[in-house]
N, C-alpha and C positions, 0 to 999 in steps of 0.2 A: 366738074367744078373741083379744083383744088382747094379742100382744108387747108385751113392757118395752123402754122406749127404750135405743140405746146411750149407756152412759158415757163420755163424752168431755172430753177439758185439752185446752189449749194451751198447750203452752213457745216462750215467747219471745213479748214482746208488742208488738213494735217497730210498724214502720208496715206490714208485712205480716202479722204474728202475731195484729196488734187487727183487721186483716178477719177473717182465720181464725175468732176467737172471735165477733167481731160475726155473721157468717154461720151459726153452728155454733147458736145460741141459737134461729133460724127453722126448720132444719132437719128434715125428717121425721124420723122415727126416730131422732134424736138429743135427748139430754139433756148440755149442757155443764154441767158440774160444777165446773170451776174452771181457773184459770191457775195458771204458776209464771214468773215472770220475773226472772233474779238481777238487778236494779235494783226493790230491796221497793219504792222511790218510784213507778217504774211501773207497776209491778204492782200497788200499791194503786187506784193512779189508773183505768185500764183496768177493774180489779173495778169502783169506784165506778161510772163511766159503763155498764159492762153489765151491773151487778147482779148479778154473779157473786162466787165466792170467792178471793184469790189465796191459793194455798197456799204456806206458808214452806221448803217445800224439793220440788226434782223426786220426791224418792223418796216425799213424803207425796201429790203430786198421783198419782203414778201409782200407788201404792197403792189408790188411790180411784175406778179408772176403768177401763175398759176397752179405750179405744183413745182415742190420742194423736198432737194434728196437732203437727209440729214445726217453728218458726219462726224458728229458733236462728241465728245469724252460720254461716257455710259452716266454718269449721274446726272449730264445737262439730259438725257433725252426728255422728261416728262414735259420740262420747263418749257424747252423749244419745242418740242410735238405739241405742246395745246398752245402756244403761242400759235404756231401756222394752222391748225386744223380748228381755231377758232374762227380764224376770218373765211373760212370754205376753203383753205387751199388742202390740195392732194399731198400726200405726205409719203416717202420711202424712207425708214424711219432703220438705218444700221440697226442689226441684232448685237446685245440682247435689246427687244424692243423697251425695256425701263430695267433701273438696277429693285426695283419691287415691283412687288404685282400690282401693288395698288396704283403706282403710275401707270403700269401699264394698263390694265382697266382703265384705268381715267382717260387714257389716249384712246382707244376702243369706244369708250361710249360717247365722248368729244366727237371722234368721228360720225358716228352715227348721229347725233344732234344734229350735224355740221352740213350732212351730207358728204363728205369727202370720204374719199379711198385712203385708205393707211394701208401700206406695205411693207413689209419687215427684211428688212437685208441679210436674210440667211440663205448667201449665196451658193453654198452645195446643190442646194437644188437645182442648181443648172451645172454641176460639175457633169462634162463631159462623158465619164466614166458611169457616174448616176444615171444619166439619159440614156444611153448606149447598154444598160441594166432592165431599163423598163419595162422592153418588152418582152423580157423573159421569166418575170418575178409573178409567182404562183404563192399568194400566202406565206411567207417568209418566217419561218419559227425560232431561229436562232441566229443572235447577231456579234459577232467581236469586233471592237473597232479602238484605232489607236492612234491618237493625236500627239506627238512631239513636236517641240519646239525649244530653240535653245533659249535662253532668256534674254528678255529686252525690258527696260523699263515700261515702253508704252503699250497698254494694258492691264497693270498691276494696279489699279486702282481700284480692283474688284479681282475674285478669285479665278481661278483657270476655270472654274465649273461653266461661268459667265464669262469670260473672254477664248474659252479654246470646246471646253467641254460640249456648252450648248449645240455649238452646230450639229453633233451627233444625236445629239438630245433631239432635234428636230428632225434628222433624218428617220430616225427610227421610228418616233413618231406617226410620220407621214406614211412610213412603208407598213407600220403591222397595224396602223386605227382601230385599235383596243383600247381600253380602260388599263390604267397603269392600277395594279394592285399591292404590289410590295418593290419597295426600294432601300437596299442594302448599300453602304459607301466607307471607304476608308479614304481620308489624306492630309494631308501635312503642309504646314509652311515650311520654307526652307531660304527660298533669298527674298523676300517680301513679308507684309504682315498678313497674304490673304494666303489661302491654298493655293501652293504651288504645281502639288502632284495631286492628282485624285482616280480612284476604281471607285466604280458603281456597278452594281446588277439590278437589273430594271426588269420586273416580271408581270406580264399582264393576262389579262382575262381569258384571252383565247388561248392560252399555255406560251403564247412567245415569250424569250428570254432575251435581254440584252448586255453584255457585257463593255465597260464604255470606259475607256483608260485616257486620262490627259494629262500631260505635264508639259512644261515651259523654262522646264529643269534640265533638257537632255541634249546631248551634245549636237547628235542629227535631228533633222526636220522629216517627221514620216506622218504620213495621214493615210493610214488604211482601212478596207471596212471588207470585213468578210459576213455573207450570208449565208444561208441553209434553209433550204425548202424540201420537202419531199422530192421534190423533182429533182433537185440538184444544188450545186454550192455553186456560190458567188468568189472571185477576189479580187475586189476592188484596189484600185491603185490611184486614191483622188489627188495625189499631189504632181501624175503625172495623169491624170485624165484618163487612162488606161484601166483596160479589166478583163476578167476571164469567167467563162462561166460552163463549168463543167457538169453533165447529164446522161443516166444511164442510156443506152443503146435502145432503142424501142425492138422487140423481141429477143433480148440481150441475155434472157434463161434459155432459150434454144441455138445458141450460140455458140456453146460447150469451150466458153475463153476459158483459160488458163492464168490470165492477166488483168489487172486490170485496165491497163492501156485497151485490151480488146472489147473490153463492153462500156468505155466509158468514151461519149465524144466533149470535146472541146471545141467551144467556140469563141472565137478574140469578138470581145466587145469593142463596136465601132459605132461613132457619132459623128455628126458633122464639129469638126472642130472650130470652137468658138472662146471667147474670152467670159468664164463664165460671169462676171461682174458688167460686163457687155451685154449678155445676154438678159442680166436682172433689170439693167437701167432700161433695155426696151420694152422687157413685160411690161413695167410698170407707164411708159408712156404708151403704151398699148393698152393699158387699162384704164388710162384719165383719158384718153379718145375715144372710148369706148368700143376698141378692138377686141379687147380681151377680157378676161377676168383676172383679178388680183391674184398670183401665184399664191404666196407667203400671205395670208388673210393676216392681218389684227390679233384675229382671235388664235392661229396656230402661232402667232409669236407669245400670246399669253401660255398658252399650253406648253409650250417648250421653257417659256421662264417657269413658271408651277413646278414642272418634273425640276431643273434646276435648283430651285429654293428644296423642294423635297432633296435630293441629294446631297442639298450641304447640309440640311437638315439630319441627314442618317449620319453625317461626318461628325458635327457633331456631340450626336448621341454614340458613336461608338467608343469603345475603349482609346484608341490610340488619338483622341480628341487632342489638340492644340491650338491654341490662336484661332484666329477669327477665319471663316469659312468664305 
């Protein structure tokens, strides 16, 4: 017996919202139903090119559906997340999942009332390079990672911590599941009122450390993430889905190298390559069919805002404090 696909909208059809929807129309088990975008001009536009329907208001689209990706500027999230996961509908809700924690609590336990699934759009987790990581990661104790981007307006309506920074925030997260104990941060405005550059050192319970750089200040676009485990170092390449992951020799003291090319092996990190924004829109229709479980829970998009608020929070209390964080 073939299942009915799930009903699916997208709110909000900017230039991340019309992937959403462009993607959602390919997808197994999904049937997109329609958009709702409050600029009707784009929203008509976006229907036209994907042949879908934009509906004239949020509450007529989610009436219509059953789970709803959300694409919305970061201050609408609370508004529009307990709009749709009040009436039961499923929710993929773009990170950060609220511009406070207290929205986002509120989204979290809305769902849980509701019974609906909330899923957070911190799409690294399926970056390529990350997946093609996994099966070699042994307790990971030291991390640097480095997010550039040159500057754009959209996004600036909240700090790089929260538009570029978090996704590390939640990788790291996810990779060392300890208790964060101390957080250190320095950074600055520069062409906006919010932080445009920021460092943080993030140090938890089990001794890992993480070092976490973002700006939206720089001339290239680089997203890299290097790890360290006893066993060996990572170097990841997330903006080309590529990585390397280098590890002593196994008997590599009776080996009498001279080099280290001779006791060190290399292995090219390989995945099956996918679009990882592809790859999130089907967890989550995998997880309203009840294929799967929710990658990105609720509760780790709260955890990754937390550590966020705490590092604008170290910004600023530090010396070189300015403008709003």
């Amino acid at each position: 017996m073939t299942r009915q696909p799930v009903r699916v909208g997208v709110v909000g059809t900017g230039a991340l919202g019309y992937h959403h929807a462009r993607l959602l129309r390919a997808v197994e088990g999904a049937a997109l139903v329609g958009i709702f975008d409050i600029n009707p001009t784009r929203a008509a536009q976006v229907a036209r090119e994907l042949e879908t329907v934009a509906f004239p208001s949020l509450t007529a689209l989610v009436e219509a559906v059953e789970a709803v990706s959300v694409a919305v500027p970061t201050p609408a999230h609370t508004a529009v997340g307990l709009e749709i996961l009040a009436r039961g509908r499923h929710a993929l809700i773009e990170k950060p999942l609220a511009d406070s924690l207290e929205g986002a609590e509120a989204l979290v336990a809305k769902a849980a009332d509701a019974g609906a699934l909330l899923q957070v759009g911190h799409v690294e987790r399926f970056n390529r390079a990350v997946r093609a990581a996994a099966a070699y990661l042994d307790e990971p104790r030291f991390f640097q990672t480095e997010r550039l981007a040159p500057f754009q307006p959209r996004g600036t309506d909240v700090a790089v911590i929260l538009d570029l920074m978090i996704h590390d925030l939640d990788l790291v997260l996810e990779l060392v599941r300890s208790e964060v104990t101390e957080v250190r941060a320095t950074g600055v405005p520069v062409l906006s009122p919010h932080v445009d550059i920021a460092n943080a050192r993030v140090e938890f319970t089990n001794g890992a450390v993480a070092l976490v750089t973002a700006s939206r200040i720089s001339r290239d676009r680089t997203r890299k993430l290097r790890i360290f485990q006893q066993t060996g170092y990572f170097s990841l390449d997330l903006a080309q889905g590529s990585g390397h992951y280098y590890h002593l020799k196994p008997g590599w003291q009776a080996l009498g190298a001279s080099k280290m090319e001779d006791i060190v092996e290399h292995v090219k990190l390989e995945a099956p390559e996918a679009e990882p924004l592809r790859l999130e829109l089907e967890s989550f229709v995998h997880a309203v069919r009840g294929d799967g479980e929710v990658v990105v829970s609720g509760a780790a998009g709260v955890r990754a805002l937390a550590l966020a608020w705490r590092v604008a929070e170290a910004i600023q209390a530090s010396p070189l404090a300015v403008g709003r964080p």
